[in-house]
Phi, psi and omega in degrees: 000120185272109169355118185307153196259124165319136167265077209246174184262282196237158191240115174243139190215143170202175188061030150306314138097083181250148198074017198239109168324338183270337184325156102288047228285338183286330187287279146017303183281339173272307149348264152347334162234038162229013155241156178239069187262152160313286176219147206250087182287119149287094201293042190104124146087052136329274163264129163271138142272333160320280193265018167312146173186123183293018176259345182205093168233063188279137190001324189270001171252327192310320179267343158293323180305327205305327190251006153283345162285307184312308217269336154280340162274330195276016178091046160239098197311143150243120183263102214269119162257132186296124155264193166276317178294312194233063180286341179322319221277349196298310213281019180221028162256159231035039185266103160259134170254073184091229189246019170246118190220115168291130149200170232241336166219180164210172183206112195248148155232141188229128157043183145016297180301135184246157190230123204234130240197123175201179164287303162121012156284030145281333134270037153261128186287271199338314201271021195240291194321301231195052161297324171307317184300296122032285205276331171285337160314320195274340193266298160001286179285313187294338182312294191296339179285314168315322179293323205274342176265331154313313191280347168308302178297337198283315191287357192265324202295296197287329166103020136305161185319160148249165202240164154235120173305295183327303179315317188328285229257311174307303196296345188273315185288277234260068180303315199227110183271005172290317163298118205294093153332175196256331161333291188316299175280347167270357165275324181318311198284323152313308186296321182294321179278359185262305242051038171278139207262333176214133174229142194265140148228214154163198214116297195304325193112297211246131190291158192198147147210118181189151173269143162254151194227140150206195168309325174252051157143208157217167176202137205275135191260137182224104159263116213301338206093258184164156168243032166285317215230302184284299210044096181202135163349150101266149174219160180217143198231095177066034175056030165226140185264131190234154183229123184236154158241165161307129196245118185204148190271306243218156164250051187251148182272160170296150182302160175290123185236154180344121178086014192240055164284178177263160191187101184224114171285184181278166181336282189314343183286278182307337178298291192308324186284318190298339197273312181335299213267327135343312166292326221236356169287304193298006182240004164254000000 
């Protein structure tokens, strides 16, 4: 029996990390058709550009962009905010298409509250400092995820569990999520000088929800996650803000409907056909 479609005012998701092995995009994609929100942020490492390559764009990323266009015909602001991964798209901030817009931070006011949503590798020193260190990290993390999906296929053999190793090895360093990352404060202390009552990011991977305190205020802090390792949320309903994840047994795809061959263009192609098909959303 299939599930009722959420009504929510806004939706933040960010780090799908698409073209990528590590991605989940069938999960992503079941979300994505379990809500009707007004508006639909994308935070950021959307498309990895990093690591693009026309050898692996498979269908199940092909239909997330397909059902981020439906959600743009069917009347759903979408809001693209600029990462670190898909840094291509910043030359092309402040661009509206329609009910489609890139830009690089964004700033809502709901009721009472100002709310201020960006990715947040602008405060990350590694990625200003050690960019080379940075992009080998990412080429990293995708190694252990090829690796991490071979041992996958051994315990599905075996009739064991699957595992995420990256998840594994992360929750062990970060034990105690009460303690403030140097991440953690420099965005607070940016938001405090905004006068901001909440700010939303990612980057990190790991999903957070909590107020911070320091000398000069608090502020309630939100980290979207991600749908590599968590599949989790931010959501906002009647003005209360929530960090939700997915509850799902199964990774199985949708059946195919007419016209869903596969088709994976070069880099310049897909920037340019999504920029495309976005325009032309944007006149229905």
């Amino acid at each position: 029996m299939q599930e009722a479609i959420r009504k929510i005012d806004v939706s933040v998701i960010s780090d799908v990390h698409l073209a990528t092995l590590a991605s989940k995009a069938k999960p992503l994609l079941k979300y994505l058709k379990s809500i009707q929100p007004k508006t639909l942020v994308l935070n950021g490492d959307i498309i990895d550009s990093w690591r693009f390559s026309r050898n692996y764009f498979p269908k199940a990323h092909l239909k997330v962009i397909r059902q981020l266009i439906k959600m743009i015909e069917n009347g759903v602001y979408v809001v693209y905010i600029t990462g670190n991964h898909d840094d291509v798209f910043r030359k092309f901030n402040n661009t509206r298409l329609g009910n489609f817009s890139i830009v690089n931070q964004l700033e809502l006011i709901m009721g009472n509250q100002k709310i201020w949503i960006f990715h947040g590798d602008v405060f990350d020193r590694i990625i200003h400092n050690s960019p080379g260190l940075a992009k080998f990290g990412a080429a990293a993390y995708g190694l252990l995820t090829g690796i991490n999906r071979l041992l996958n296929m051994v315990l599905r053999v075996l009739g064991g569990k699957e595992m995420i190793i990256y998840k594994s090895m992360k929750d062990r360093i970060l034990k105690d999520k009460k303690i403030l990352t140097n991440f953690e404060k420099a965005i607070v202390n940016a938001a405090l000088s905004k006068d901001v009552d909440l700010v939303i990011c990612g980057h990190t991977h790991i999903p957070v929800d909590k107020t911070i305190h320091n000398e000069q205020g608090q502020v309630r802090y939100i980290n979207c996650g991600d749908w590599v390792e968590h599949f989790s949320a931010v959501e906002c309903l009647g003005g209360n803000w929530s960090l939700n994840y997915l509850k799902t047994d199964s990774d199985e795809e949708e059946p195919d409907s007419p016209g869903d061959e596969l088709y994976i263009p070069d880099k310049n192609q897909l920037y340019r056909s999504i920029l495309e098909e976005m325009k032309v959303a944007s006149f229905f």
